[in-house]
Structure formats: structure tokens, C-alpha cells
C-alpha positions as CSV (number, residue, x, y, z in Angstrom):
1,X,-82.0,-1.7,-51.4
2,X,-85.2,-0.2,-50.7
3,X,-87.5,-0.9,-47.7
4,X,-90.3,-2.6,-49.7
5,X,-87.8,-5.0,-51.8
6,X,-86.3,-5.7,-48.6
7,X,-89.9,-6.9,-47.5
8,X,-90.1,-8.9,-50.4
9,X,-87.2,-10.8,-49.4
10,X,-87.7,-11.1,-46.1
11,X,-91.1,-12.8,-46.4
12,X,-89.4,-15.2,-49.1
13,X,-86.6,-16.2,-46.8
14,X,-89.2,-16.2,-43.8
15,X,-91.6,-18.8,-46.7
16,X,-88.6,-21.0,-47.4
17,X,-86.7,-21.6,-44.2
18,X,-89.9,-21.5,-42.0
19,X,-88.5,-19.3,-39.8
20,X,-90.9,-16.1,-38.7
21,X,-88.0,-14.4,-36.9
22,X,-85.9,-13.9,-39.8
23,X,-85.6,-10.5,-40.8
24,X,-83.4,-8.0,-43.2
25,X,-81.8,-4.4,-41.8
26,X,-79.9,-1.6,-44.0
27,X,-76.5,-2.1,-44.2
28,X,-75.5,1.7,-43.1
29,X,-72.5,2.1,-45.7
30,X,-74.1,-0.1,-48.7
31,X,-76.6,0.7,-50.3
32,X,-77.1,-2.5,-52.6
33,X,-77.5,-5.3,-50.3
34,X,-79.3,-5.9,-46.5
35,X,-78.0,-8.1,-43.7
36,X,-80.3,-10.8,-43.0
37,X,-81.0,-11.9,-38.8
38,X,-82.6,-14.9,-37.3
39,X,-83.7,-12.6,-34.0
40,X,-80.6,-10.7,-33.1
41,X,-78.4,-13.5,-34.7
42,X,-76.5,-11.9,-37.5
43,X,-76.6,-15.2,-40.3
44,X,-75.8,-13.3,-43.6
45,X,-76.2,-10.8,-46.3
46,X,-78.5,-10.3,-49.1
47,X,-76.7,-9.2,-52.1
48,X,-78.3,-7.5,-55.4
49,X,-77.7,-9.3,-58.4
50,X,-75.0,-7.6,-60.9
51,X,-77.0,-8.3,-63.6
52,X,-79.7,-6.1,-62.1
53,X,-82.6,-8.0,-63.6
54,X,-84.2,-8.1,-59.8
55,X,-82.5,-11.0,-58.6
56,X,-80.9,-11.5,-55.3
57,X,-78.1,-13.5,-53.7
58,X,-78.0,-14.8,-50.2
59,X,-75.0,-15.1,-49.0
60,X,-74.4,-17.2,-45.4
61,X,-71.0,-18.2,-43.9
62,X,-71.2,-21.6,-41.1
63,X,-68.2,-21.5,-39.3
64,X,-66.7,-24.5,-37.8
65,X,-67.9,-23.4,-34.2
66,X,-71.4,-23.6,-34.4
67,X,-71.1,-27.0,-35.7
68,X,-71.7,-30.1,-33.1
């Protein structure tokens, strides 16, 4: 995933969730998706689409922990 279409994204996901301090880093060893973090809080991954027609998946796990 390239730097600008990870821009793209991150200013989406910052639009939607209201959240200014959510951003997207390289994966080192994947090339086709960007790990998403709310400051230094690791929250998920952004995946491209299979179907390669420019559309993304986000993909977050909530683990029983973090739940009250």
C-alpha cells in the first residue's frame, strides 16, 4: 500500500471515528495492507480488497480485557 492511499485512509478513518490521533504505518513484511494506531495503541489492520477495485477492509479485534 502506498504512502498516499494510506493518507487516504487515514483521513477517512480519522473523518468517521472522530479521532485525530489515528494513524496507518507499513506493515514491514506485507505489502498489501497498513496497521492502523490510535497514538501508539496498536487497534487493527487495513486490508486491500481482493477484488482490487480500490476498496479496503478494516479489520479490528476487542478482546475481552479491555472491556469494563
Amino acid at each position: 500500500m502506498d504512502e498516499k492511499t494510506m493518507r487516504k485512509i487515514e483521513g477517512h478513518l480519522r473523518g468517521t471515528f472522530a479521532n485525530a490521533r489515528i494513524t496507518l504505518v507499513p506493515r514491514p513484511r506485507q505489502q498489501d495492507s497498513a496497521e492502523v494506531y490510535i497514538s501508539e495503541e496498536f487497534i487493527g489492520v487495513v486490508f486491500e480488497d481482493e477484488d482490487g477495485d480500490g476498496s479496503f477492509m478494516f479489520e479490528m479485534a476487542i478482546l475481552a480485557e479491555d472491556l469494563p
